[in-house]
C-alpha positions, 0 to 999 in steps of 0.5 A: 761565378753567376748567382745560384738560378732561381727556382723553375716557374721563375718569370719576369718581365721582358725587357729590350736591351740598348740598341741604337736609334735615330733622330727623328725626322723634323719634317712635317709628316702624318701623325702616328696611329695612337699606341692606346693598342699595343699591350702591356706585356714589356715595362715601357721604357723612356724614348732616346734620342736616336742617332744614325751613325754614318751618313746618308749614302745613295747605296750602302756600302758592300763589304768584301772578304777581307772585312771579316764578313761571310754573308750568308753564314749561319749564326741558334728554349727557354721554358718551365714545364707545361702544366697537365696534359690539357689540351685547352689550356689558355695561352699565358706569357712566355715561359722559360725552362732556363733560369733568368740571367742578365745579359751583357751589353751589348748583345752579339753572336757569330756564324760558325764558319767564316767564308768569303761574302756571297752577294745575291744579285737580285732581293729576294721576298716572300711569295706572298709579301711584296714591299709597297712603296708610297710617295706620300700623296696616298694613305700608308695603310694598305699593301701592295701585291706582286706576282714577280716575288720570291721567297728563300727556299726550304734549303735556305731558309733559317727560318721555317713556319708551322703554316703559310697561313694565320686562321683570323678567328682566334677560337679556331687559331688557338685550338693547341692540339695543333697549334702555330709556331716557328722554328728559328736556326740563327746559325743556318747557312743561306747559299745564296748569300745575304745582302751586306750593309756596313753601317748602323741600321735604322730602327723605329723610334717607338716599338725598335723593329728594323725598315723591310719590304714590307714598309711604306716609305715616303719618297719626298721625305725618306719616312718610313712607316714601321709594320708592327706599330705604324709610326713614322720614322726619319731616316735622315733624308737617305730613303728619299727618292726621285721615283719609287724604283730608286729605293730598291737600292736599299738592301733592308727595303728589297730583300728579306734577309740583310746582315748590318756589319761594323768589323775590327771595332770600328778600327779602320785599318782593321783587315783580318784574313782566314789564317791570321785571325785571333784563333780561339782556343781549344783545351782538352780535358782527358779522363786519365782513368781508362783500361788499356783498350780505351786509352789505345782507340783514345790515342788513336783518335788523339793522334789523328785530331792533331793532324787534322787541326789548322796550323794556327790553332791553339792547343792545351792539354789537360788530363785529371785524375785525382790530380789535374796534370797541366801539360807544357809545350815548352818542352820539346823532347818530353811530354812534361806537365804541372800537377796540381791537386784536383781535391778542392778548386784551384787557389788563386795563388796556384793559379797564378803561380802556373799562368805567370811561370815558365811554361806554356800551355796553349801552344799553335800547331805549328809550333807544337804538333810534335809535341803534341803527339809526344803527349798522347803517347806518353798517357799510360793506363790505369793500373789501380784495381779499382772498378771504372765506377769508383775510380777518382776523377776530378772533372770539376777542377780539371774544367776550372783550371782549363777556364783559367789557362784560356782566360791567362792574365787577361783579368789583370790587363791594365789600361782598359785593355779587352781580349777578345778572340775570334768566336768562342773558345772550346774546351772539349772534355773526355770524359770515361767515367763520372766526376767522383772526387773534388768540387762538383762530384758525386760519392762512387755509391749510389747508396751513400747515406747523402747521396741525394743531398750530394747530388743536388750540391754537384748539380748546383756547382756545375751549372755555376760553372757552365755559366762562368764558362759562358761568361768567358765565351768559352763552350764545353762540349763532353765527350763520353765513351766506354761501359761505365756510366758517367752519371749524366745528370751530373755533367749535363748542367755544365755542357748545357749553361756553357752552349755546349753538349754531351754525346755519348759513345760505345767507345773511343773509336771512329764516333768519337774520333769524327766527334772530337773533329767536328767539335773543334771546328765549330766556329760558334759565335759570341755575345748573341741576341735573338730579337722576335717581333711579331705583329701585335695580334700575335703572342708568343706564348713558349720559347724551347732553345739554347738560350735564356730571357735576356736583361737590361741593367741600365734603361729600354731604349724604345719606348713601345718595344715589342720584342722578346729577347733571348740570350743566346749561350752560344751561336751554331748552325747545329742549333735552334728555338722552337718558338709557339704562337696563338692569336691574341684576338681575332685577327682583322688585318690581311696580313701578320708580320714577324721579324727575327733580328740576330746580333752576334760576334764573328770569328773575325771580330764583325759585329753584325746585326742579322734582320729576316722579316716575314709577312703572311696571309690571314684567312678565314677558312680552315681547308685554307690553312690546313692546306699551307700547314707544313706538316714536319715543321708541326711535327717538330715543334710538338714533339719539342714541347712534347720533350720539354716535359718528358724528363723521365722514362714515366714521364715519357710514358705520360707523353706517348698518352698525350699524343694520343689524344692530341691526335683525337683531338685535332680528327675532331676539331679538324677533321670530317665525321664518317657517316652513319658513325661516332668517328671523325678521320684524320684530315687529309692535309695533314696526313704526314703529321699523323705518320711523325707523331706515330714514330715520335711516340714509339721511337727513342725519343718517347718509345722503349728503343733507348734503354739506359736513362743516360742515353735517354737524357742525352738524346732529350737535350740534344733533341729540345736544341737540335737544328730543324734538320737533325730534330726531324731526322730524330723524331722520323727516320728517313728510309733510303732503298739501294736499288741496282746501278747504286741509286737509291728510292726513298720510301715511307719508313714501313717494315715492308723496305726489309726486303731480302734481295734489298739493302736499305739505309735508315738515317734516324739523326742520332744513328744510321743503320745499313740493312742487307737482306739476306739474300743479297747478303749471299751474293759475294760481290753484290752485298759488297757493291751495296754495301759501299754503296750504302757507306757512302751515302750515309758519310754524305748524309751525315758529313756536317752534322753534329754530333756525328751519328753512329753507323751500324752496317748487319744482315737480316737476322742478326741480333744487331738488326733489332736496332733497325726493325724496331724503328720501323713501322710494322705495317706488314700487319695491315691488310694488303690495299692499304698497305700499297696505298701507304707504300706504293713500291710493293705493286713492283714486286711479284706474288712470290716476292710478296709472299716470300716478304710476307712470311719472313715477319716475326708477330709482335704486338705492336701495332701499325700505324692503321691499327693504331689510329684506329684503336683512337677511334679515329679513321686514318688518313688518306696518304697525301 
């Protein structure tokens, strides 16, 4: 198992993994820039000699389906918590919240659903970044511009800036209130396809970044002049040209975002197809301590997963108690099973003794799926009268023995032989109560005399066994579902070392059921590297994510690498880095440049090297960039830096305080004094992040909505991980009104939507509620036209994510319709100009409707937003 992690604060130097390199170019060329500049942040390593590893080709080769390349798959916070609440904290190195572990070489990752190639039949660039050409007779410093580019869409994109735009002037670009950064989703699907090249990539001899539009290039010579470090770099004649046009032939010198492909392990008969790939296994670990009830909604959902799995899936079953029972699939009349004790960890002779026996034990589903569902049905009840909370579960061991019949006799395979599967193998837990007996448990008692140092030893051997996990390229996901809490600081260190999650449910229905299904079938990569580069005015000063700083045992490859690696413990479109930025100085040039190199491992075996390279403006005027802030993106990287430090419910309180004054701080550095007084008003541009951050502070992330510390826990680890999408939908809900036809109106998330002839849909990412007003509700046949108008749409809006959200349908005035009311803004509390100002649907309803709407409010104490911005002393925004 991996060494015990060091203590939090623990920071290194980063170091660049191996990479290959290219020999540089004989040629005379002009002298590269002087490296005098380029900081001494990463220890420097000794320059290798670079190699290209296939030949000069006029284009590079395309890869079809059959190579095991889907192009445009997708493919995913390392930071110790910040100090105090001070908003003028100067920038440090980057911190990581994870402990620093070293990373295997070399460095891969894979998308998660593998699809047919795509090809894009045109490049496609940054609105504001078109590539320069240069045939060598003019200086290589100055870059072009072209009105006829374009960039990936907002939809596409797996890549999102808090700003189109960089402040030069450091005091100005650094103020943190605000500040600038980047969120990064490795695993986000491009529609569109991304160009494929199957061959080696180029690097830069000196800092390793990859060719791009951005770069000048010699077409007499094939030199390229890197963007981060200047120097000039050989391509061993393949970038040379008779004309300047002929280089957009080169995917990596037209388009913004290039997959490099090497498939089957260089084995050129290597042609793998959907169903015959090297499936990766799932094992299921299942509470066997459920009442009756549970265990009926648990078979059903079993049940149900079976049949919904591919005929070549591979399928364990395990369930534990006091004892781990190791199910076999070689019986075909009978469900039969191996016992093993679950008091201590499983010796090696036991192990042994199962793995070499008789049995099976990871079965296809073609084979097995009658036995399969003769397994489920023959798990009986809890008969013991002991409660849910002291009942013995063996989690710990149940996980280990998973691990063991995953990895089989693998680790005695002689003659240098490697198993490698297709991504990642899954063991997926079901979990109705917390691991109470044998290795990683906790006493039944919160008041057991040691207690405390029982619950620091089980934390510490569940993260050792998350990351053992993770070095066999195995997730564990727990599902947890019932009344009985399952302690969650206890199992959250093994989903989250292993890459995987922990979800919570009221029961083993529906949720969990969707849940289970979606589990499997995330096809999350292995082996994978995230390599940022940016320009070298720019630091990067906090990463927050599913990963950890990334080490190199042997050598650096480049001499100058400027990069930050991070290792990622696995590879997901449902994942993302959260990456914060400030100027290192002030900023002279016209442009910064960034660059994201994603290396990963497919489900079918391709090595690919995905590179998205990004340029944007510098300006000196702060209207100018406060008009290219995207205001959700911000929203979002604050609320995650925000999150990172709320571990607790005090600590969450602390937090809503400190949005406070982040908003007082950004009205007075960025905002307009109102005459003839003391305040300053929000400014205008950023209208929208105001609005999130108000929902962030009072909704479940910080506010009084959740009310367990479980469930707290839960959403905190999943929010500081979550996809761009999800981590939005979370910190601000999307409000969607039924109107007649069954087209919907989106509106602002304001209590004035509770309008009775109405019914409204709330997706809040975790939860999506469906309101009906009661009036509506009155109406037989209307509410239920509204009704399965509004069901469907939320199933549309939730169809890919994970975990699946909970759906909740009530009427107004119900009790379950205080989940709905307390995520909304209350702004039937402002006065009436500034409420259609703020929601303009109100001007369609007539007197008596808005008076009816009007009376219906219950007064709380909460304020609106209005009322809030105010008692800050701070005037409110215009509605953008």
């Amino acid at each position: 198992m991996a060494n015990p992690p060091p203590p939090l604060g623990y920071s290194k130097a980063l170091s660049q993994p191996d990479m290959p390199s290219l020999n540089p170019d004989k040629s005379s060329v002009l002298p590269p820039p002087p490296l005098s500049h380029i900081p001494a942040r990463f220890p420097a390593p000794q320059l290798q000699q670079d190699h290209v590893a296939s030949p000069s080709i006029p284009t590079p080769t395309m890869l079809s389906p059959a190579n095991g390349v889907k192009a445009g798959s997708p493919t995913p916070h390392l930071s110790t918590p910040p100090g105090p609440p001070v908003l003028s904290t100067p920038p440090g190195p980057p911190v990581f919240t994870s402990p620093v572990r070293p990373a295997a070489v070399p460095f891969r990752t894979s998308p998660a659903t593998p699809q047919p190639v795509v090809f894009s039949s045109r490049p496609s660039l940054p609105t504001s970044s078109p590539p320069h050409f240069s045939n060598g007779s003019v200086e290589l410093n100055n870059q072009g511009s072209h009105p006829t580019e374009k960039a990936l869409s907002v939809e596409e994109s797996p890549v999102f800036f808090s700003a189109h735009k960089v402040l030069k002037e450091k005091k100005q670009a650094n103020i943190p209130s605000l500040g600038f950064g980047v969120l990064v989703s490795p695993g986000r699907e491009i529609s569109t396809g991304s160009q494929v090249i199957q061959r080696d990539p180029h690097r830069c001899h000196n800092c390793g970044a990859y060719p791009n539009p951005y770069c000048n290039v010699l077409i007499g010579s094939g030199q390229w002049q890197c963007v981060f470090c200047s120097n000039l770099n050989g391509s061993e004649g393949e970038y040379a040209a008779a004309v300047k046009e002929d280089l957009g032939n080169f995917p990596e010198l037209s388009s913004l975002y290039v997959d490099y492909v090497q498939t089957g392990n260089q084995r050129p008969s290597f042609v793998p197809v959907s169903d015959s790939r090297m499936s990766a296994p799932i094992v299921l670990v299942i509470d066997e301590c459920l009442d009756e009830p549970h265990l009926q909604h648990l078979q059903s959902s079993f049940h149900a997963f079976v049949d919904s799995l591919p005929s070549m899936t591979r399928l364990g079953v395990i369930s534990y108690g006091r004892t781990v029972s190791v199910y076999d699939f070689s019986e075909e009349s009978i469900a039969s099973a191996d016992v093993l004790p679950g008091g201590i960890s499983p010796t090696p002779e036991s192990l042994k003794a199962l793995i070499y026996g008789t049995g099976i034990y990871l079965s296809p589903m073609h084979a097995s799926k009658e036995v399969a569902h003769q397994i489920f049905s023959s798990l009986r009840p809890y008969k013991l009268n002991i409660s849910e909370a002291s009942r013995d579960r063996c989690l710990g061991a149940a996980v280990e023995i998973a691990l063991a019949i995953i990895q089989g006799p693998s680790a005695e395979m002689s003659r240098g032989m490697i198993k490698r599967t297709g991504g990642n193998s899954r063991i997926i837990v079901c979990a109705g109560g917390p691991n109470t007996y044998g290795p990683g448990s906790v006493p039944h008692s919160y008041s057991h005399p040691n207690y405390p140092h029982k619950e620091k030893t089980a934390l510490k051997w569940m993260e050792h066994l998350g990351h053992e996990a993770h070095r066999q390229n195995t997730v564990v996901d727990i599902l947890c579902a019932g009344t009985c809490p399952v302690r969650v600081p206890i199992l959250q260190p093994l989903a989250k070392a292993s890459g995987g999650v922990l979800v919570l449910h009221d029961d083993f229905g529906e949720a969990f059921g969707v849940n289970l299904q979606r589990a499997s079938a995330r096809a999350s990569g292995s082996h994978g590297l995230l390599e940022i580069r940016c320009s070298d005015d720019i630091v990067i000063t906090q990463v927050v994510g599913p990963g950890e700083e990334a080490h190199i045992d042997t050598h650096e490859t480049f001499k100058n690498d400027i990069a930050l690696s991070i290792q990622m413990h696995s590879v997901e479109e449902t994942q993302s880095f959260s990456i914060s930025m400030e100027n290192r100085k002030d900023i002279k040039s016209d442009y910064v440049f960034f660059q994201f190199g994603i290396h990963f491992s497919n489900v079918y075996q391709a090595d690919i090297a995905r590179v998205l390279t990004f340029r944007l403006p510098t300006v000196n005027s702060v209207s100018a960039y406060l008009e290219s802030v995207q205001g959700d993106v911000a929203a979002v990287l604050i609320a995650k830096r925000t999150l990172l430090r709320a571990k607790n419910f005090s600590d969450a309180i602390d937090m809503r305080s400190t949005i406070d004054e982040r908003i007082k701080d950004i009205a007075l550095k960025f905002g307009s004094p109102v005459p003839k007084s003391k305040l300053n008003r929000f400014p205008r541009e950023l209208s929208s992040l105001s609005e999130l951050l108000f929902h962030l502070r009072r909704g479940p992330l910080l506010g009084n909505v959740v009310g367990h510390e479980d469930e707290r826990s839960v959403l905190r680890n999943l929010f500081l991980n979550a996809s761009y999408d999800l981590s939005l939908r979370m910190v601000a809900p999307r409000c969607l009104m039924h109107q007649e036809g069954g087209m919907f109106e989106e509106l602002p998330a304001y209590d004035l939507a509770m309008q009775s002839d109405r019914a409204v849909v709330l997706d809040h990412g975790t939860d999506i509620f469906i309101w009906l007003g009661a009036e509506l509700a009155a109406d037989e046949v209307r509410s239920a036209s509204a009704l399965a108008a509004c069901r469907t749409l939320a199933e549309e809006l939730s169809e890919l994510r994970f975990p699946a959200p909970r759906i909740l349908a009530f009427k107004e005035g119900s009790s379950q319709a205080r989940y709905f009311n307390s995520r909304l803004i209350p702004a039937h509390k402002d006065p009436p100009y500034e409420q259609e100002a703020r929601f303009p649907q109100l001007k369609s309803l007539t007197t008596e409707q808005r008076t009816k709407l009007k009376s219906s409010f219950i007064h709380f104490d909460d304020p609106s937003f209005c009322e809030w911005m105010r008692s800050l002393k701070v005037v409110p925004p215009e509605p953008s």
